[in-house]
VEXTOR-630959 format. One line per 2 residues: number of its first residue (from 1); their letters; for each residue x, y, z of C-alpha. Coordinates in Angstrom, 2 decimals, always signed. Each point is the difference from the previous one (the first is absolute). Example, Ala and Ser with C-alpha at 12.3 -4.5 7.8 and 13.67 -1.06 7.14 Angstrom:
<recs>
1> AS> +12.30 -4.50 +7.80  +1.37 +3.44 -0.66
</recs>
This chain:
<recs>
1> XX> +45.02 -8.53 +25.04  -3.13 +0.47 -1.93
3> XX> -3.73 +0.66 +1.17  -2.88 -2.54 -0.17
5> XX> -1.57 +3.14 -1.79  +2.84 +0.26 -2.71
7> XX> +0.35 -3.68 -0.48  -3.44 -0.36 -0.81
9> XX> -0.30 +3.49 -2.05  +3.02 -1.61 -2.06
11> XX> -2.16 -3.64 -0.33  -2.98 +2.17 -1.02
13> XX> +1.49 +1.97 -2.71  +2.24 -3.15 -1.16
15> XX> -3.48 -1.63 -0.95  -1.51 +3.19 -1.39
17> XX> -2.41 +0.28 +2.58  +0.86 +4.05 +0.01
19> XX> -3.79 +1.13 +0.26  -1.72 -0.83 +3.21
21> XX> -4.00 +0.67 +0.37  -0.84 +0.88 +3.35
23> XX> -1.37 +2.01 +2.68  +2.49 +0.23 +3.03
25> XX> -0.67 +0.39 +3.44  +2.54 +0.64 +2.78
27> XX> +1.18 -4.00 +0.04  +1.17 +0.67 -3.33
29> XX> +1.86 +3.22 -0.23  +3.18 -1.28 +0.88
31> XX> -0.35 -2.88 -3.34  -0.75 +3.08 -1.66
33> XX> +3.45 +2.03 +0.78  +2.46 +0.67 -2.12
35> XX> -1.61 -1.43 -3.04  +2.56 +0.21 -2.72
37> XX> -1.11 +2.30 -2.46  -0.74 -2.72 -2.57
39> XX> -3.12 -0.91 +1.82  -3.36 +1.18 -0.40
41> XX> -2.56 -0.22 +3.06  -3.73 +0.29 -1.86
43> XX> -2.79 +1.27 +2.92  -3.41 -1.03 +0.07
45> XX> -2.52 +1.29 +3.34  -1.22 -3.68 +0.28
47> XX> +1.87 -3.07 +0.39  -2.42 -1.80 -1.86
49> XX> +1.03 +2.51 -3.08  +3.52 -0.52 +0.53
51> XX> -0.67 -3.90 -0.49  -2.00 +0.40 -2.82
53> XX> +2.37 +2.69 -1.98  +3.08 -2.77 +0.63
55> XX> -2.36 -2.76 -1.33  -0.59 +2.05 -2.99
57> XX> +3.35 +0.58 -0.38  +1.88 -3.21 +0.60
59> XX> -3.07 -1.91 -2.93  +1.42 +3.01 -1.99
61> XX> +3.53 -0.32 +0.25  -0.26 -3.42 +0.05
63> XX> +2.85 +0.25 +3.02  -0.52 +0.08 +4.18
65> XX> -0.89 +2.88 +1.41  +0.39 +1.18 +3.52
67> XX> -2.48 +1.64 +2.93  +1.04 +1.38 +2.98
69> XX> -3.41 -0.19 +2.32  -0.35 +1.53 +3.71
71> XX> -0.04 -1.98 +2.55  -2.76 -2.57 +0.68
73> XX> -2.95 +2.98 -0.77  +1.66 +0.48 -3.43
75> XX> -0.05 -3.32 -0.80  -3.26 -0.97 +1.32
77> XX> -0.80 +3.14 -2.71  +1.61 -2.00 -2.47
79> XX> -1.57 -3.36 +0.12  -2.73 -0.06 -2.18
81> XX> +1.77 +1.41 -2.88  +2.63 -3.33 +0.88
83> XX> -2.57 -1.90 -0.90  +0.02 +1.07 -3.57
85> XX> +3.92 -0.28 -0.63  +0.01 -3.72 +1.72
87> XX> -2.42 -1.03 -2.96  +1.39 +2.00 -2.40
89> XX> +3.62 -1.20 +0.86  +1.48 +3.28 +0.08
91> XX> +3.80 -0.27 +1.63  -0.09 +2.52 +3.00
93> XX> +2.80 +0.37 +2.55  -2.85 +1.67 +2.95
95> XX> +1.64 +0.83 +3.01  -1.16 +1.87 +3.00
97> XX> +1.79 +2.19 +3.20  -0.26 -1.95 +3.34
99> XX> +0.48 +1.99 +3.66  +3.82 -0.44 +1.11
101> XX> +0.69 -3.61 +1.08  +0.16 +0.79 +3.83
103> XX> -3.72 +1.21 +0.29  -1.36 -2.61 -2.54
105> XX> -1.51 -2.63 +2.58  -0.74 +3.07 +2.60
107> XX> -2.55 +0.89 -3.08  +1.08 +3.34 -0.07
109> XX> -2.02 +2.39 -2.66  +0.36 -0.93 -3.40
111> XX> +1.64 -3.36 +1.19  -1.53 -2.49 -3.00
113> XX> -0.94 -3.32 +2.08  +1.34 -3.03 -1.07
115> XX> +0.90 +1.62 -3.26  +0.84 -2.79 -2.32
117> XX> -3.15 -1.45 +0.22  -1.91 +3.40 -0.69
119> XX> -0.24 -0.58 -3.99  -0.53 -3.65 +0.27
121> XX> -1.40 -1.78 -1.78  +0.35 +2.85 -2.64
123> XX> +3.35 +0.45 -0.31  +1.92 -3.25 -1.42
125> XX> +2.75 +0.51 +2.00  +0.07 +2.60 +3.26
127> XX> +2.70 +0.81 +2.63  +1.87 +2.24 +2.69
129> XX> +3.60 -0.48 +0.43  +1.23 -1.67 +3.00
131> XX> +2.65 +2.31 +0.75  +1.12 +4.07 -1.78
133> XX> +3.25 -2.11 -1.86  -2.51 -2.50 -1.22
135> XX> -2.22 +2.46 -2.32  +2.32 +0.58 -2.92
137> XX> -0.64 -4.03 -0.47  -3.22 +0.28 +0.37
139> XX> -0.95 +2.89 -2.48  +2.00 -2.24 -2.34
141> XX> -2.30 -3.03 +0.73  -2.57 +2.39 -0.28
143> XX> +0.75 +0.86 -3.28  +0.96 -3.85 -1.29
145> XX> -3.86 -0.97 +1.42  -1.80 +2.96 -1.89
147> XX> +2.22 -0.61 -2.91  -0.02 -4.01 -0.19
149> XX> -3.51 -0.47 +1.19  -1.51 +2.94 -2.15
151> XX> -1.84 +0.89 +3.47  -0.45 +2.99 +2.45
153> XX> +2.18 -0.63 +3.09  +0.27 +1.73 +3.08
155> XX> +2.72 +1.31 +2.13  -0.29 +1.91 +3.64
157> XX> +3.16 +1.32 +0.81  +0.79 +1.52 +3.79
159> XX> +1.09 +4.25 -0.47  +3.08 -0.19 +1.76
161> XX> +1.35 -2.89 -1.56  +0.96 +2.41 -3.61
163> XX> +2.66 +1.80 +2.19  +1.84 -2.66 +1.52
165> XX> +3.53 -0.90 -1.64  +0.62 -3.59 -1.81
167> XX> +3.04 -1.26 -1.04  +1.15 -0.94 -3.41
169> XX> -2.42 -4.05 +0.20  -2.68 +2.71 -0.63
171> XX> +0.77 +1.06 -3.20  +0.44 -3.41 -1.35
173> XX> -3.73 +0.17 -1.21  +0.97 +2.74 -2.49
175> XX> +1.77 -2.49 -2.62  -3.46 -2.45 +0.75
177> XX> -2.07 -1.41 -3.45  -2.45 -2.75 +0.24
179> XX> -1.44 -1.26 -2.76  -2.71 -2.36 -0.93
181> XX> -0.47 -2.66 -3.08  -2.95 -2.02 -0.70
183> XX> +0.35 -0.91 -3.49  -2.11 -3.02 -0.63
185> XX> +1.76 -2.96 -1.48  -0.74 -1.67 -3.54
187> XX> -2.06 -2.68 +1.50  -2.55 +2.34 +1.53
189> XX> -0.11 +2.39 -2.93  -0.46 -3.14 -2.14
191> XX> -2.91 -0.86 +2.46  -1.50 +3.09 -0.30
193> XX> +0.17 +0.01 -3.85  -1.65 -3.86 -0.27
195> XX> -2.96 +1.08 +2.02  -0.57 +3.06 -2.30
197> XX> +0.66 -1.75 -3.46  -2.12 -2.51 +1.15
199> XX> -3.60 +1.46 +0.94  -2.47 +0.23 -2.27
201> XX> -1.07 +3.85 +1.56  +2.44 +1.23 +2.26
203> XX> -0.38 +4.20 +1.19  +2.82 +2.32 +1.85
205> XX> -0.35 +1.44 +3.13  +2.10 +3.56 +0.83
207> XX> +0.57 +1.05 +3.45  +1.42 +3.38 +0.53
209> XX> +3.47 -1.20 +0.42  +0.27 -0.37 -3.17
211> XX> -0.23 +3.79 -0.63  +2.26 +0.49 +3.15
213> XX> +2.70 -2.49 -0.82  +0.14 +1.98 -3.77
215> XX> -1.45 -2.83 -1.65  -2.88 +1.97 -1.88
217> XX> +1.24 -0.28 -3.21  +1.36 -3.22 +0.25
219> XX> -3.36 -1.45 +1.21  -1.36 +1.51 -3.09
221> XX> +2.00 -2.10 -1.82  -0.88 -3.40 +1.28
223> XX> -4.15 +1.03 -0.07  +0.42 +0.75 -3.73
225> XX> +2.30 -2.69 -0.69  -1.80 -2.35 +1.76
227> XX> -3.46 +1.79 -1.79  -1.79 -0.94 +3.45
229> XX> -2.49 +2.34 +1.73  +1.63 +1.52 +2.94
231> XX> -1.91 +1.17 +3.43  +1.53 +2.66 +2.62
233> XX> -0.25 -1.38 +3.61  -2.45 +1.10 +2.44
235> XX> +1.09 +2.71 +2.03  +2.00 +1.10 -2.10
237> XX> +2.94 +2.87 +1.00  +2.09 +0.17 -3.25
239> XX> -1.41 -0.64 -3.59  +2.18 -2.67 -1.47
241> XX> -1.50 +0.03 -3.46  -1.65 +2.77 -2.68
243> XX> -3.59 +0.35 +1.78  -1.00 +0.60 -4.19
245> XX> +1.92 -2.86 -1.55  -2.48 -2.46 -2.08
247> XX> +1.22 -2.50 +2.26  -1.09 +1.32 +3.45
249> XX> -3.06 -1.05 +2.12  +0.68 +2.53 +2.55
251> XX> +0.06 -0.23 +3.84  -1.05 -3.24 +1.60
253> XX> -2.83 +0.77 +2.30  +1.29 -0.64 +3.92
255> XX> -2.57 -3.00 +0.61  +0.24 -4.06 +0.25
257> XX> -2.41 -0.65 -2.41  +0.22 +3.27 -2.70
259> XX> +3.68 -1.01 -0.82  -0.96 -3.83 +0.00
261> XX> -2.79 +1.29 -2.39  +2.75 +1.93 -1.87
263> XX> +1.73 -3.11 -0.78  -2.89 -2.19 -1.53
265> XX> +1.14 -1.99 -3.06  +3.57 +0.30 +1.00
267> XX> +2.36 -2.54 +0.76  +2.97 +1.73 +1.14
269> XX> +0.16 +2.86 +1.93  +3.93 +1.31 +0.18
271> XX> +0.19 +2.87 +2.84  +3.35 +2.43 -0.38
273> XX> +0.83 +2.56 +2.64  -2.82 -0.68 +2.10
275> XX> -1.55 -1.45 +3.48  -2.65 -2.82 -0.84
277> XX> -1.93 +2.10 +0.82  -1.00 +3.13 +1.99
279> XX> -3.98 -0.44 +0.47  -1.74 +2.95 +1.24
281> XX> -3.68 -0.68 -0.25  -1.37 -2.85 +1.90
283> XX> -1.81 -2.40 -3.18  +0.78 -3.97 +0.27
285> XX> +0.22 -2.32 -2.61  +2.88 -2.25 -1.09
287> XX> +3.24 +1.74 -0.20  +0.59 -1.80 -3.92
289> XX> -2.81 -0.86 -2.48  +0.21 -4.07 -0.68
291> XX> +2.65 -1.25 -1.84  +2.25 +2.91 +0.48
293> XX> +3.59 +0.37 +1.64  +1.85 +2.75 +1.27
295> XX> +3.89 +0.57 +0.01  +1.36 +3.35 +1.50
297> XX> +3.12 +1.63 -0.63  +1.26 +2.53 +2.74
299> XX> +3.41 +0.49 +1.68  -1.84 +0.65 +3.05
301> XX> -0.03 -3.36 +2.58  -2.80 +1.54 +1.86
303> XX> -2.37 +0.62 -2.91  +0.63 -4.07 -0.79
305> XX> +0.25 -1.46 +3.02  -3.02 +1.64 +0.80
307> XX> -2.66 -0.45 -2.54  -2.79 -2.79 +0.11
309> XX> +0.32 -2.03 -3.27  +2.53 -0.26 -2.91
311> XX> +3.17 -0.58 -0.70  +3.01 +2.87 +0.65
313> XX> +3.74 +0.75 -1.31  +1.56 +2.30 +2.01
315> XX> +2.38 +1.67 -2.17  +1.14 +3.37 -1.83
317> XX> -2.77 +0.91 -2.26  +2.26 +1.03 -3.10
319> XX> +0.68 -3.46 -0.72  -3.12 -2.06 +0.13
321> XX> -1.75 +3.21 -2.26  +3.01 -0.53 -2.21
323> XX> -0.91 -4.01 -0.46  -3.78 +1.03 -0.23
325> XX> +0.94 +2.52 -3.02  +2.39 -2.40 -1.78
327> XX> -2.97 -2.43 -0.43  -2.21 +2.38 -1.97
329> XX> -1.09 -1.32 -3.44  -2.19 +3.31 -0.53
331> XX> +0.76 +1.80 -3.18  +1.61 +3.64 +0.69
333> XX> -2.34 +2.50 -1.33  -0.73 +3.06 +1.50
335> XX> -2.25 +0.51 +3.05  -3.03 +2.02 -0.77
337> XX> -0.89 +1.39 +3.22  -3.69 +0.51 +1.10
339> XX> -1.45 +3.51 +0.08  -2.42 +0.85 +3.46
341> XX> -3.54 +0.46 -0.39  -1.41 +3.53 +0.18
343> XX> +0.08 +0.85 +3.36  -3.45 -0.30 +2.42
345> XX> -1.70 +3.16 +1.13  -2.06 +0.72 +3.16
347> XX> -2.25 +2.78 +1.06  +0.74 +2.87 +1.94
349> XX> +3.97 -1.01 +0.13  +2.36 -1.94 -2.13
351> XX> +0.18 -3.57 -0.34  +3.43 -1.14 +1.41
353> XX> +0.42 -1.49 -3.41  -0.03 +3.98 -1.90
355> XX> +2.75 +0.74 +2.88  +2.02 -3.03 -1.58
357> XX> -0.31 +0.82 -3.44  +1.53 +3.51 +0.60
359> XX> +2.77 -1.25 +1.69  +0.57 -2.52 -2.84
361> XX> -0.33 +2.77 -3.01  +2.02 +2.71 +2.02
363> XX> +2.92 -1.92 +1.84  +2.81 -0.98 -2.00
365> XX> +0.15 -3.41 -0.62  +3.01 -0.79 +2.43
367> XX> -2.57 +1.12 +3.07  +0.77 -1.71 +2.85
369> XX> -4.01 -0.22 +2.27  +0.52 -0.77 +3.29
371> XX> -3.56 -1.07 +1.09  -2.29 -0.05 +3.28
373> XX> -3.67 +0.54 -1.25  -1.26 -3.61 +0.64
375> XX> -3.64 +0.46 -0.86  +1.48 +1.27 -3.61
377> XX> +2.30 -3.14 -1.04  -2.53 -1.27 -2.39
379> XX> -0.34 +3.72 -1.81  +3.85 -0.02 +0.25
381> XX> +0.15 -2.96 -1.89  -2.00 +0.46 -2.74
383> XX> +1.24 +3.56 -1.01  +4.06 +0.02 +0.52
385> XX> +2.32 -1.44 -1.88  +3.44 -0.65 +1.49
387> XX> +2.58 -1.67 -1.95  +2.81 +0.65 +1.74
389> XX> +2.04 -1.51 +3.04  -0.46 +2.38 +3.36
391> XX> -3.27 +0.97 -1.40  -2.07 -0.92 +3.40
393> XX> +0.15 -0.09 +3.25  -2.93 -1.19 +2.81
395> XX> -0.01 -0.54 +3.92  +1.20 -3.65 +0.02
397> XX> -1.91 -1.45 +3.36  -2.99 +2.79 -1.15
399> XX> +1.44 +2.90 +3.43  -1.23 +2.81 -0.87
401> XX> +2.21 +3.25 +0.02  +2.66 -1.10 -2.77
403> XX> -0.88 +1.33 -2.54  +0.82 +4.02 +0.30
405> XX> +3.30 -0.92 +1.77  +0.81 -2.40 -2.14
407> XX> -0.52 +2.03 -3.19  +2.65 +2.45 +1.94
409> XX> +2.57 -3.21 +0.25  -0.74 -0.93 -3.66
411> XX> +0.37 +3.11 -1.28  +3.19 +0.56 +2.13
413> XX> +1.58 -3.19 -1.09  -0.62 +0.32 -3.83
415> XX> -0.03 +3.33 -1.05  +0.49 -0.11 -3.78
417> XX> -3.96 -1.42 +0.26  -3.32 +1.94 +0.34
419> XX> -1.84 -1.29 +3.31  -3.97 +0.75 +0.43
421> XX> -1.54 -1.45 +3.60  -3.39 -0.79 -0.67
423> XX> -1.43 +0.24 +3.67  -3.39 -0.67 +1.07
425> XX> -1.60 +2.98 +2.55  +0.12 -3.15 +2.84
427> XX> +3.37 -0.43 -0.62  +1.31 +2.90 -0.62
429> XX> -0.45 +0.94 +4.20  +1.91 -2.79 +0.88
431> XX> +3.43 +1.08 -1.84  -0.85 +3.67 -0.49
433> XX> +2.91 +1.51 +1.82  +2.08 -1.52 -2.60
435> XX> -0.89 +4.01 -2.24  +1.87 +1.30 +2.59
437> XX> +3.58 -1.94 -0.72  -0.85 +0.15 -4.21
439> XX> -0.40 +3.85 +0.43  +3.21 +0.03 +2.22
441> XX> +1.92 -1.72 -2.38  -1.70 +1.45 -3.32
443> XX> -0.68 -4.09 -0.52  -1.79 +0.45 -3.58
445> XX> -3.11 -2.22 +0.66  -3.56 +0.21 -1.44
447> XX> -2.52 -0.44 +2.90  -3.26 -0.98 -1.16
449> XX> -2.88 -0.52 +2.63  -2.84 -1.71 -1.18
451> XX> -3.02 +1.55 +2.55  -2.96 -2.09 +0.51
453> XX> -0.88 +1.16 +3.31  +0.11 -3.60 +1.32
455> XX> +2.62 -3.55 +0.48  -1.14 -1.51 -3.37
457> XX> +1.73 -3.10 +0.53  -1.92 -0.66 +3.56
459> XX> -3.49 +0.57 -1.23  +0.52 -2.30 -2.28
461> XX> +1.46 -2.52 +2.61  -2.88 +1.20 +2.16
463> XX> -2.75 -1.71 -2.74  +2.09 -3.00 -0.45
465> XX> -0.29 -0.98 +3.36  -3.22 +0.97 +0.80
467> XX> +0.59 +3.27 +2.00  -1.02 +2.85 -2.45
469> XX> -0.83 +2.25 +3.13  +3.11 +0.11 +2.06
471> XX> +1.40 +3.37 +1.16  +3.03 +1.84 -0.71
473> XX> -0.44 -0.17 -3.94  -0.19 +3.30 -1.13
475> XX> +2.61 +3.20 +0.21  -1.88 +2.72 -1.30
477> XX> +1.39 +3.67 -0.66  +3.70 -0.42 -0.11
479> XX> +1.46 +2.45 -2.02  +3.76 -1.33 -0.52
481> XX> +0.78 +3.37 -2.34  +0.42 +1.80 +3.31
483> XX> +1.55 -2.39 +1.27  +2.49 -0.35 -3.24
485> XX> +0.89 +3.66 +0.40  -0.11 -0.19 +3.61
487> XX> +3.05 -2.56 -0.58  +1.85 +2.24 -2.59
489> XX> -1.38 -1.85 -3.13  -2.11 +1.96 -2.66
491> XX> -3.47 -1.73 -0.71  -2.83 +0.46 -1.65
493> XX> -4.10 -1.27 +0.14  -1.13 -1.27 -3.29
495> XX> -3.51 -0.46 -0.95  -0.17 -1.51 -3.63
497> XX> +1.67 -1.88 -2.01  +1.14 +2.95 -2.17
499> XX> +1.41 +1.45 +3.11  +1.79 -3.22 +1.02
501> XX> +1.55 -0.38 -3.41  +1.20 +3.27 -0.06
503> XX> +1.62 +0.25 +3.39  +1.98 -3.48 -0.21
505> XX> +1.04 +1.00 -3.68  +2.05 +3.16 +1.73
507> XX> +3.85 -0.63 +0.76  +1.26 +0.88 +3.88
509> XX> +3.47 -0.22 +1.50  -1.15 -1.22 +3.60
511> XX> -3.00 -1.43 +1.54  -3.90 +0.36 -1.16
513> XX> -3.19 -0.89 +1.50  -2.84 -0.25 -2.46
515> XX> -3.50 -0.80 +2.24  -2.81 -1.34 -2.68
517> XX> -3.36 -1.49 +1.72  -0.95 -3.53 -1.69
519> XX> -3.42 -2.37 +0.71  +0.23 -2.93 +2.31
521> XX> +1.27 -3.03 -1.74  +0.73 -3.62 +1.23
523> X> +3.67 -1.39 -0.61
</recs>
């Protein structure tokens, strides 16, 4: 009769989950035996890494990706980068080694306590087998919740339960499929179509799940066809629209009244892909300007039962973008895109929006940016110019240290694209080990760390509510070339913009670091 371990190696690789990000510990050796030689395990030195590379990954692949966690510690590790795949949706199947059953409630080391409830509320679904011929079920429900749910779940799974024999039940969840439908029906597309025919001014809304779902294009479509301006949500983690296109008004601001402000003179405001919405900054107002109406489109129940005002339709987003684009009346011409302004400059160091401007005239054009430099979105903005699905990537609940892991994952997941992490010096500390694992693996990522000696992003928090003087603020002196090399990744200092141009402009194989020091700017 077959293992636990083999059933479950066999339910792994029948669902192509053949590379596992992890960092084991001795609960998880024996998961880790015998791996068929299909399977690739991917190390990181920090769980919180090892989340953030399988994030990275799985929003790549656009597939589940599994993590293999140590014990309790491990995941503990891991739990801030969580945050970031439960808002991004990624599908991850994270599982963790428990002590052997019999020494569980003695709380024996490295006995997780009450395991199942360790990554709640996090995970959307979290578990430990009740008995060693239970777990081949459950890693199949395990990957049927990631998968179904487009959610991180969790999965703690007692060491000596992968060498006990099961009989042939066990192997029933090989031949498993579950799928899921949620086409709207006529009358709610026709619904959907009334409402926008009818107002006088109505605007589009893109959440990142539009970009996630592979809808970019599509929702290009509808804006143009539709000829109505078209806003990217606040908090934004995947760009679901050409940030140059004569039709975008960039990223909603994360506050009540900015976005209510946003949507003066409208009538209609028609959100796709996207909570309603994901305030950050704490500014009141009225959540709509008089006279308008909201109606949000999202195959996520959460993100509609959840919001304040409006009207939802949960469904698959391909459709109701379909309807939107079959109304358009707009004559097909072609789209002129806007060119950036020059670039700023500062004093003394560039101005985050020089750094931008390289990247833009020295990456080619199918550069993926995988971004964590809050206190430089608004120079992001108005220097890049992506066009392309997959072209961004952002910490979706704001935790920092996913951004040089997940560049790793990204990079890992679509290789045939170039992949620059644009990393602020605050950042960068959090997620820094992930050098280590893109040297190992000769992952070919461009690492560059915007130094400003200081957390950008909480300054300026610090003078919008009132605390300008608070400690902890500044992180002066780091030099993360040494630390690049100290990793295995060749880096470099740059001092001028000359300098910068010239060092991203050179072709590598693997990994580089490029460290340029840019002037304080607000987001």
């Amino acid at each position: 009769m077959p293992l636990v371990r083999q059933v479950v190696h066999g339910l792994l690789e029948q669902h192509g989950l053949t590379t596992i990000f992890g960092n084991p510990g001795s609960n998880e050796l024996p998961f880790l035996a015998d791996l068929p030689d299909s399977f690739q395990y991917v190390l990181s030195l920090h769980e919180g890494v090892v989340l953030g590379m399988a994030d990275g990954y799985a929003q790549a692949t656009g597939r589940p990706a599994f993590v293999n966690l140590h014990a309790a510690s491990g995941s503990g590790n891991a739990m801030g980068a969580m945050t970031n795949a439960v808002y991004a949706r990624t599908p991850l199947i994270v599982t963790a080694g428990q002590q052997v059953r019999s020494v569980i409630g003695m709380e024996g080391m490295l006995s997780s306590v009450d395991a199942a409830s360790l990554m709640r509320p996090l995970a959307r679904w979290s578990a430990e087998p009740a008995s060693a011929g239970d777990v081949p079920r459950t890693c199949a429900q395990a990957i049927f919740e990631a998968t179904t749910h487009r959610a991180p779940v969790y999965l703690s799974i007692p060491y000596d339960d992968w060498d006990v024999e099961v009989d042939h039940n066990a192997e029933q969840v090989l031949s498993r499929s579950v799928a899921t439908a949620l086409t709207p029906s006529e009358q709610q597309l026709r619904w959907l179509t009334d409402a926008v025919s009818t107002a006088e001014r109505p605007l589009l809304v893109l959440g990142g799940d539009v970009d996630s779902q592979g809808h970019f294009e599509l929702a290009v479509r509808a804006a143009e066809a539709l000829d109505v301006p078209v806003y990217a949500a606040p908090s934004l983690f995947r760009l679901p629209f050409p940030n140059r296109h004569p039709l975008f008004r960039g990223v909603l601001p994360a506050g009540i009244k900015p976005i209510s402000d946003a949507f003066e003179g409208h009538d209609l405001v028609v959100t796709v892909g996207a909570p309603v919405f994901r305030y950050h900054q704490n500014v009141p107002g009225d959540f709509l300007p008089a006279g308008a109406k909201l109606i949000q489109i999202t195959d996520d129940p959460g993100a509609a039962t959840r919001a304040p005002f409006g009207d939802a339709l949960i469904c698959d987003l391909g459709p109701a973008l379909e309807a939107l684009a079959s109304l358009g009346t707009a004559p097909v011409e072609p789209i002129e895109y806007a060119a950036p302004a020059a670039p700023q400059t500062a004093d003394g160091a560039l101005h985050p929006e020089q750094v931008f401007a390289a990247l833009r005239d020295t990456q080619p054009k199918d550069t993926t940016y995988v971004v964590e430099s809050t206190s430089t979105n608004s120079s992001f903005w108005a220097q890049m110019d992506l066009r392309l699905p997959g072209s961004y990537y952002f910490p979706a609940s704001g935790g920092l240290g996913f951004g040089m892991p997940a560049a790793v994952g990204v990079a890992m997941g679509q290789p045939e694209r170039p992949v620059v992490a644009v990393i602020g010096d605050g950042s960068a500390n959090y997620g820094i080990t992930a050098l280590w694992s893109a040297a190992t693996y000769q992952i070919p990522v461009t690492f560059v760390i915007l130094r400003n000696g200081t957390y950008g992003a909480l300054r300026w928090f610090a003078e919008l509510l009132g605390v300008p003087k608070a400690p902890g603020m500044d992180i002066p002196n780091i030099d993360f070339t040494d630390l690049a090399r100290g990793y295995g990744v060749p880096a470099e200092a740059v001092g001028s913009d000359e300098e910068l141009r010239a060092a991203l402009a050179r072709r590598v194989d693997g990994p580089r670091l490029v460290q340029v020091d840019t002037a304080l700017t607000a987001p």
